[in-house]
C-alpha positions in Angstrom: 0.0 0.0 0.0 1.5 3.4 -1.0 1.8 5.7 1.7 -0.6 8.3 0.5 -3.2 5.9 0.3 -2.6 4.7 4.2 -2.6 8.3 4.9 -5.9 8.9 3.4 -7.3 5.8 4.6 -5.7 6.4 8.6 -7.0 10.2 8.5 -10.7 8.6 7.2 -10.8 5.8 9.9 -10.2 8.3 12.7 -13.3 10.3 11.3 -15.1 7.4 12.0 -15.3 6.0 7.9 -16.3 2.3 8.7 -15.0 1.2 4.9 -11.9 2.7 5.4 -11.3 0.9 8.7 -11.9 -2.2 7.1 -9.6 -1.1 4.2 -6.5 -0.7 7.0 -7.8 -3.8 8.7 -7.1 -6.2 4.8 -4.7 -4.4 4.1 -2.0 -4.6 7.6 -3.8 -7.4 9.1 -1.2 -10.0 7.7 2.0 -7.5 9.1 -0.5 -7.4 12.6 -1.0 -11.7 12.9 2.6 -12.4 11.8 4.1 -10.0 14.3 2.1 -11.5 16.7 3.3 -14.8 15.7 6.9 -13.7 16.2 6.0 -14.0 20.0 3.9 -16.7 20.3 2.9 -19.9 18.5 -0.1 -21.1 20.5 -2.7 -19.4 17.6 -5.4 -18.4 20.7 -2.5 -16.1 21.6 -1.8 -14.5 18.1 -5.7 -14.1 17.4 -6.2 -12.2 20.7 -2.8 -10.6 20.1 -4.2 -9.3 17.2 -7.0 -7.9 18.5 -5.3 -6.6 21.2 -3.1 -4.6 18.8 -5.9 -3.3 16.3 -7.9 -2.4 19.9 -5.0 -0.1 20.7 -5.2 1.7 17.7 -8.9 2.2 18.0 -7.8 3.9 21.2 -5.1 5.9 19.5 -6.4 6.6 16.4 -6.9 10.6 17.1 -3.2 10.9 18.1 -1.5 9.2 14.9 0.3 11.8 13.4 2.5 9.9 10.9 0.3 7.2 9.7 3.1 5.9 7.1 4.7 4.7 10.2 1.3 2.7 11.0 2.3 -0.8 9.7 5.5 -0.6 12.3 3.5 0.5 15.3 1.0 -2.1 14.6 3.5 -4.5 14.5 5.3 -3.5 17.8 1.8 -3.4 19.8 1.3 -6.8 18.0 4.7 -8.3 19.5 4.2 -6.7 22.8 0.2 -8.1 23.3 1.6 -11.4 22.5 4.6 -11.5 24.6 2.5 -10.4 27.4 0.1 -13.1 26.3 2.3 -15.9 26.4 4.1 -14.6 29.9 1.2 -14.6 31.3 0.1 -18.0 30.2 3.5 -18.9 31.2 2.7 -18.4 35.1 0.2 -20.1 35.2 0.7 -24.1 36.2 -1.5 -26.6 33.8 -2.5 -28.4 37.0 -4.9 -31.2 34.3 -1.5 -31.5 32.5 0.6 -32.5 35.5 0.6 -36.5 36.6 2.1 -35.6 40.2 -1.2 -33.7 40.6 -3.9 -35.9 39.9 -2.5 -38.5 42.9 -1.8 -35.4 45.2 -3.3 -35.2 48.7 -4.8 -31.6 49.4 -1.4 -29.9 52.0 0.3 -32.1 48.9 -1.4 -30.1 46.1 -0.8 -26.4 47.9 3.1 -28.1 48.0 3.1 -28.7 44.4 1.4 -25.6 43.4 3.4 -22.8 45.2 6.9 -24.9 44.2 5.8 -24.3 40.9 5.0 -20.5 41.8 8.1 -20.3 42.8 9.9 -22.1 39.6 8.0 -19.8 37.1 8.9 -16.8 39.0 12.5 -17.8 38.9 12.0 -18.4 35.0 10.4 -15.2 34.7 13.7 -13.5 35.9 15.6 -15.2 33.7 16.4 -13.5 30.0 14.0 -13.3 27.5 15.5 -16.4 25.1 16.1 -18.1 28.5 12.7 -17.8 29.7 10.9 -18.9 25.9 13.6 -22.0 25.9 12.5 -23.3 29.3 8.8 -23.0 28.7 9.0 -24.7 25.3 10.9 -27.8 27.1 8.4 -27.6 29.8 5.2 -27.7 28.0 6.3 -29.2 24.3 8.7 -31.6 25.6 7.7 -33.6 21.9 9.8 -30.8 20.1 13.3 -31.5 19.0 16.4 -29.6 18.8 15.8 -28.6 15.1 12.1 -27.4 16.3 13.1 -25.6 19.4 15.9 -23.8 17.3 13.5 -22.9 14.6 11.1 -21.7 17.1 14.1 -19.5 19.1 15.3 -18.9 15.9 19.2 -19.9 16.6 21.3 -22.9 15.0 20.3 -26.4 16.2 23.7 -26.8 17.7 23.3 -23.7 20.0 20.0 -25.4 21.9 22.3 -27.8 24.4 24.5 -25.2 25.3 21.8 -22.7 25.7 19.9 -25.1 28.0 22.7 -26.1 30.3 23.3 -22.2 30.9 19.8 -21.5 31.2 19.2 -24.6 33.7 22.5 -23.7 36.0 21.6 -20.2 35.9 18.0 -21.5 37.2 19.9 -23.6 39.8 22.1 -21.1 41.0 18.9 -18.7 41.4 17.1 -21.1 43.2 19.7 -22.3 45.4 20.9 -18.4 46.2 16.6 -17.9 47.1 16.8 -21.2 49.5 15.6 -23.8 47.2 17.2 -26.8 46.8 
């Protein structure tokens, strides 16, 4: 899309023109879902991502004063609603998903629970290819080396390594917290 016709179309849209908010929302909606997908895969997370993103602009749309700078913007709000997605997601535990849980006694379950409180916070603290590595080997433990580098996007050969400094970093956090 030239930039004279997003111009037109962005100055339309925030005068309330319904065709040309559906015009912007064709025409940027691929740059929106695959931003979005840059930071998460589970596709609940890029579609509300998505709508997170085009939500903000609703709320912004009076203040865009460059609107050939649109597609970027969209695309930064789109990564940002989806990181915060999948962080979120992240701290939570998948008690249904966890075979310790189902046999747990109740003071056992409240064990289990806040240990794994206390794991995910420690994860959380941990840097940002750090944090996606461990929650891709905690809840896709199916994926291989190849997968999990395509989806950090490093070489194959860098996952191990990356791994065993993410998991004594982890230890050494834990330990230094009182955990053993």
């Amino acid at each position: 899309m030239l930039n004279r016709d997003l111009g037109r179309l962005v100055r339309l849209a925030a005068e309330g023109d319904q065709t040309a908010w559906n015009a912007l929302v064709r025409s940027l909606s691929v740059v929106v879902r695959n931003a979005a997908h840059a930071s998460a895969s589970c596709d609940a997370d890029v579609r509300d991502a998505c709508q997170d993103a085009w939500l903000a602009l609703v709320g912004k749309r009076c203040s865009l004063e460059h609107p050939e700078r649109l597609p970027g913007w969209l695309a930064t709000a789109a990564r940002r609603c989806a990181h915060r997605r999948v962080m979120k997601r992240r701290s939570d535990v998948p008690l249904a998903c966890r075979t310790e849980y189902a046999a747990a006694s109740p003071e056992q379950l409240v064990l289990l629970t806040e240990r794994d409180k206390m794991l995910w916070k420690a994860v959380a603290r941990l840097p940002r290819r750090s944090r996606a590595l461990m929650w891709l080997l905690a809840h896709h433990p199916e994926l291989s080396q190849r997968e999990i580098a395509a989806e950090l996007g490093i070489r194959p050969g860098s996952v191990g390594p990356l791994r065993r400094r993410c998991l004594d970093r982890l230890r050494h956090q834990l330990i230094t917290e009182g955990f053993d």
